[in-house]
DRENDOSE-779670 format. One line per 4 residues: their letters; for each residue y, x, z of C-alpha. Coordinates in nm, 3 decimals. Example, Ala and Ser with C-alpha at 12.3 -4.5 7.8 and 13.67 -1.06 7.14 Angstrom:
residues 2
as	-0.450,1.230,0.780; -0.106,1.367,0.714;
end
This chain:
residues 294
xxxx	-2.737,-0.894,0.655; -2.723,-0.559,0.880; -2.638,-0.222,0.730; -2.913,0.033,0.573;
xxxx	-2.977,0.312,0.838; -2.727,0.590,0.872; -2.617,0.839,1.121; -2.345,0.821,1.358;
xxxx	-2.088,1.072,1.465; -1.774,1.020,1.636; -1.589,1.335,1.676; -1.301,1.464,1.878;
xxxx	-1.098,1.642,1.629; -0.923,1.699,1.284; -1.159,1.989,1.251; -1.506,1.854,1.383;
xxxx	-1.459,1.570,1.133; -1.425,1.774,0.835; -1.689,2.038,0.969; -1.945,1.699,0.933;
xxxx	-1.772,1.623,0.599; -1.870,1.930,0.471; -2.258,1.947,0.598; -2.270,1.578,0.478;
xxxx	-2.119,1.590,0.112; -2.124,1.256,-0.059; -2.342,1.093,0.156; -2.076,1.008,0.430;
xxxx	-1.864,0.800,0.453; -1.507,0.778,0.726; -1.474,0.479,0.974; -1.104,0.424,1.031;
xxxx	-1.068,0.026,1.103; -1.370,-0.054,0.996; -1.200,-0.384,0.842; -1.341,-0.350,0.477;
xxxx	-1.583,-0.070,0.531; -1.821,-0.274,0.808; -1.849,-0.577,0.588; -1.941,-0.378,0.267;
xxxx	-2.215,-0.185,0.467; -2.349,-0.508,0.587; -2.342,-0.684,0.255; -2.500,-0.349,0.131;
xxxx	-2.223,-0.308,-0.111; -2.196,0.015,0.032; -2.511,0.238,0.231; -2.407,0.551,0.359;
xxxx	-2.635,0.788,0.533; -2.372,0.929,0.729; -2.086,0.741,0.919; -1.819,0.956,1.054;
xxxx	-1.552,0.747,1.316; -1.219,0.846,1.322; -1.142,0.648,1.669; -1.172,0.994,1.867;
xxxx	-0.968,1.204,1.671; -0.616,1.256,1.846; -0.284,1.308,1.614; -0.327,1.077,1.369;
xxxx	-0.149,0.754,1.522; 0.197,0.824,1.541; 0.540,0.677,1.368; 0.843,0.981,1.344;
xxxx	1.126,0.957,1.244; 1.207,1.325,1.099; 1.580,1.313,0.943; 1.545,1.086,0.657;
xxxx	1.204,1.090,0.629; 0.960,0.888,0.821; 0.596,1.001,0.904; 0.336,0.834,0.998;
xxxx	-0.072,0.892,1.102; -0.321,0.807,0.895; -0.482,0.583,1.188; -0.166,0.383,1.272;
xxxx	-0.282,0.043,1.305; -0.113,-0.181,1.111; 0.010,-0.427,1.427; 0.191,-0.095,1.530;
xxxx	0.314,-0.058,1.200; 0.407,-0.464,1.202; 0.620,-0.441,1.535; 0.776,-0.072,1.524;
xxxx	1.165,-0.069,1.542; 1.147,0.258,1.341; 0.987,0.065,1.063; 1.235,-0.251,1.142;
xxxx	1.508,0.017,1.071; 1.381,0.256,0.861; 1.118,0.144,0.574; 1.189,-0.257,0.626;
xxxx	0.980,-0.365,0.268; 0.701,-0.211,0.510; 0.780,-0.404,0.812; 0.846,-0.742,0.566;
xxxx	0.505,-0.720,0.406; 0.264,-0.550,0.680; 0.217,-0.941,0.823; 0.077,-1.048,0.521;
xxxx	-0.212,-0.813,0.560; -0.510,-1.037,0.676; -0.497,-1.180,1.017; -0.350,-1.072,1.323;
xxxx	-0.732,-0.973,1.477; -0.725,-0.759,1.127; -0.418,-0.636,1.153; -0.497,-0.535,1.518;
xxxx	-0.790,-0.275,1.404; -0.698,-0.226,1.046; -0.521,0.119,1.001; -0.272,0.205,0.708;
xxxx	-0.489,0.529,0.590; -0.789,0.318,0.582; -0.606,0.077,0.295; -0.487,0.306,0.121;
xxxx	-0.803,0.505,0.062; -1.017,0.207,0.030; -0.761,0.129,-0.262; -0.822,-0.216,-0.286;
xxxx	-0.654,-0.361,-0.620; -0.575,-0.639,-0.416; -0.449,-0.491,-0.103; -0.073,-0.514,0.058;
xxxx	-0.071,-0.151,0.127; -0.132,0.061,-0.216; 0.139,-0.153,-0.379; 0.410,-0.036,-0.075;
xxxx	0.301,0.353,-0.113; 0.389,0.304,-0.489; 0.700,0.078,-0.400; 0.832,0.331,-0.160;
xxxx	0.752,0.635,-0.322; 0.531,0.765,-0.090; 0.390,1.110,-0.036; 0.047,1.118,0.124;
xxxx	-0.089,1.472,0.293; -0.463,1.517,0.282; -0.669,1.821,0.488; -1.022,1.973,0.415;
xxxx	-1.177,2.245,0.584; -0.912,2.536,0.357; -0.613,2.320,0.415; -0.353,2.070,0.271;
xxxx	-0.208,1.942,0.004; 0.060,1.671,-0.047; -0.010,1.371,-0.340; 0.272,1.165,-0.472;
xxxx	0.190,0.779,-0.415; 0.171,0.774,-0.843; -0.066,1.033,-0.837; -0.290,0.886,-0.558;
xxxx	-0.478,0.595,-0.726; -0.710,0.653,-0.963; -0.851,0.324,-1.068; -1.045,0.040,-0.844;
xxxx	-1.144,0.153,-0.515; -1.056,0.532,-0.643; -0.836,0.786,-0.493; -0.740,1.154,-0.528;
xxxx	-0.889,1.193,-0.178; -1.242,1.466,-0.247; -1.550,1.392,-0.015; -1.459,1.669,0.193;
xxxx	-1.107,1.522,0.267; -0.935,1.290,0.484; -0.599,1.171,0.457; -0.367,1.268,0.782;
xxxx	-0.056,1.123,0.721; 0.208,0.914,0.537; 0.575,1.049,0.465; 0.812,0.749,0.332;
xxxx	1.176,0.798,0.261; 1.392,0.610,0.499; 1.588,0.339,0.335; 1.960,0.422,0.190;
xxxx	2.269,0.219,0.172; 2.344,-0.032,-0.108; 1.949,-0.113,-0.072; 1.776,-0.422,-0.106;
xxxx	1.412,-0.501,-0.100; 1.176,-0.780,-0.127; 0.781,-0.843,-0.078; 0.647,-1.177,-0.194;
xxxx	0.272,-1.287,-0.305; 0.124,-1.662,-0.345; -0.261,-1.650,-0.155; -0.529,-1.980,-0.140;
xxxx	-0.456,-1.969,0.249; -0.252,-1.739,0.455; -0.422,-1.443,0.532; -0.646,-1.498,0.251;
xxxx	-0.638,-1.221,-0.014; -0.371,-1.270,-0.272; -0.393,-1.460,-0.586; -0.055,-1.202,-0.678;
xxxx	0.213,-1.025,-0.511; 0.503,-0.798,-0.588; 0.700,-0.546,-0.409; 1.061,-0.544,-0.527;
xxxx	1.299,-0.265,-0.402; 1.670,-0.221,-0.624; 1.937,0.040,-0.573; 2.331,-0.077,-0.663;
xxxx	2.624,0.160,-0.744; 2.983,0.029,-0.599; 2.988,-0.158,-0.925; 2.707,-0.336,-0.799;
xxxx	2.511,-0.236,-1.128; 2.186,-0.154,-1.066; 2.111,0.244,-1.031; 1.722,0.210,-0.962;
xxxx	1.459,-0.046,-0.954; 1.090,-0.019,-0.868; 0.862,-0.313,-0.898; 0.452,-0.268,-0.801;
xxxx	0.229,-0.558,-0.830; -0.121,-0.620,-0.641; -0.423,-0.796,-0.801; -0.259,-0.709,-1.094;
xxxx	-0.522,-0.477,-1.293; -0.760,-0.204,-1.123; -0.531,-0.059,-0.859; -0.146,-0.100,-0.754;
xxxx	0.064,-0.169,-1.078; 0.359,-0.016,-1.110; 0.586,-0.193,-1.361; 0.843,0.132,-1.517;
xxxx	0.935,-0.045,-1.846; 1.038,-0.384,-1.643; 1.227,-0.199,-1.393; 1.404,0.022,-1.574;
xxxx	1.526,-0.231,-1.823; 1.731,-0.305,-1.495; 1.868,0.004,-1.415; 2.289,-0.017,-1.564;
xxxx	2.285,-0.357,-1.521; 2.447,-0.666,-1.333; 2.120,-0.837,-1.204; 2.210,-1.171,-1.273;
xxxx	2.024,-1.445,-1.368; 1.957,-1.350,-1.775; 1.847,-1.025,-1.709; 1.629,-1.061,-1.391;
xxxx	1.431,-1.297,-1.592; 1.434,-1.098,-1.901; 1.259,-0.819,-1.650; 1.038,-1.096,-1.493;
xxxx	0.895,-1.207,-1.843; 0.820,-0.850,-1.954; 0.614,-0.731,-1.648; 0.417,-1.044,-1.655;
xxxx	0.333,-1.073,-1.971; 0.361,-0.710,-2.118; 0.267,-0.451,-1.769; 0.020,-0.614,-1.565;
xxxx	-0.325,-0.675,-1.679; -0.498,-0.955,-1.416; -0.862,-0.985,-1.388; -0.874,-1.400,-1.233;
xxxx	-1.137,-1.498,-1.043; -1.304,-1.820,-0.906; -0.963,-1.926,-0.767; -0.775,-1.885,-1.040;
xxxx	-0.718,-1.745,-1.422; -0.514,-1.460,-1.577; -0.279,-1.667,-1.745; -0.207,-1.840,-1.364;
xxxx	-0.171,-1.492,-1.212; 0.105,-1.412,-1.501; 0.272,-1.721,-1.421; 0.312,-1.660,-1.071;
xxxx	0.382,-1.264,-1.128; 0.702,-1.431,-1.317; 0.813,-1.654,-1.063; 0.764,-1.432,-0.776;
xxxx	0.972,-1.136,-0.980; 1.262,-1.326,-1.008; 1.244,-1.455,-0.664; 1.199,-1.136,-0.526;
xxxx	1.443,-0.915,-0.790; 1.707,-1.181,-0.631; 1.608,-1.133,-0.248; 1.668,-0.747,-0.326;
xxxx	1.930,-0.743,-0.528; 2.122,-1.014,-0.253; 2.005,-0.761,0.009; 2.152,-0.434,-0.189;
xxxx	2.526,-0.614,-0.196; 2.545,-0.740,0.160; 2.438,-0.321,0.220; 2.150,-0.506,0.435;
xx	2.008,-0.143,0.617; 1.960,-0.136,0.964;
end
């Protein structure tokens, strides 16, 4: 199939994008990658009258490092993102999960802003904003405001973002010492979307007791799932064996709500939420006592 008619722009600037934003309303629609957006438009899943490319637009690829706090354009693609020694160093759950994101020829056009508006429950990149306590800076034609990553997803394929926004930019803290992470998720084929995945970052204190947890799950209920009750049953605690799994159990069966599909069931998807929680609680936590940073 071949997309419903629509109009093309492809402006030069921050401000010439939301000037056509504004005379367009809801009938437009932003090209950033294109990855999810194109194939939805020719399925017909989506028709907007309007398409608005981003490609043009300068300042809005770009990694920083500012202090502790990394920043990063809304139209970084994510094979810069994949490759970056700032992200090696800096944000590495990022840098770990970015290459399961699709295919390299994906990867290679796909942009970080563009998956994290689309908001695809099933997508790498809402579940890291959560995991890493994002903060995510959106403009309109009066100005800008900053949204925590908990505050940004509204539901399946639902953000914060207004039709008369974009988003500009990502700000991530930079890892900190006695840190480990973890990003694991089971798919039919590589590259294929995943059946379930889980981002597992855990803090220690010098007693090696856990001072904060955060575990976020994708294709785990109608956007990124963040899982508060499992990780902070963690937080004072040796994470050995008995009490990783205790935390496994209760996210799987008590935090995440799966959907299944035709490749597999809900009761599957809690299964492998469980195994790949302990696996990846253990990865972090073994990370956070070697002091694994940079």
């Amino acid at each position: 199939m071949k997309p419903a008619p629509f109009d093309y722009h492809i402006p030069d600037s921050i401000e010439e994008t939301l000037g056509l934003l504004n005379e367009s309303g809801d009938e437009a629609k932003i090209l950033a990658g294109g990855q999810s957006l194109v194939p939805a438009m020719n399925f017909r899943i989506v028709q907007p009258s309007v398409l608005i490319d981003l490609n043009r637009v300068g300042h809005l690829s770009y990694i920083n490092k500012d202090e502790e706090v990394i920043r990063i354009g809304a139209m970084t693609r994510d094979r810069k993102l994949e490759f970056d020694p700032v992200i090696a160093d800096w944000v590495p759950l990022l840098a770990e999960a970015v290459p399961y994101i699709a295919h390299p020829q994906i990867r290679n056009r796909g942009t970080i802003g563009g998956s994290i508006v689309h908001s695809d429950p099933a997508a790498e990149m809402p579940v890291l904003m959560l995991a890493l306590d994002a903060r995510l800076k959106v403009r309109n034609s009066s100005g800008e405001r900053w949204v925590d990553a908990s505050d940004f997803f509204t539901g399946m394929f639902t953000t914060v973002v207004a039709p008369d926004e974009i988003l500009v930019e990502i700000e991530l803290p930079g890892n900190t010492p006695n840190t480990g992470w973890s990003f694991m998720e089971v798919a039919p084929r590589k590259g294929d979307y995943a059946l379930m995945g889980v981002a597992a970052q855990v803090k220690l204190d010098k007693q090696n007791k856990c001072e904060k947890a955060k575990l976020v799950y994708l294709n785990a209920g109608d956007g990124p799932v963040n899982a508060k009750e499992a990780a902070q049953s963690l937080e004072g605690e040796i994470l050995n064996e008995k009490i990783i799994g205790e935390a496994a159990l209760h996210a799987s069966e008590k935090e995440i709500t799966p959907f299944g599909n035709i490749h597999t069931s809900p009761e599957f998807q809690r299964h492998l939420a469980n195994v790949l929680t302990r696996r990846a609680l253990g990865v972090a936590a073994s990370r956070a006592k070697e002091g694994q940073l940079i």
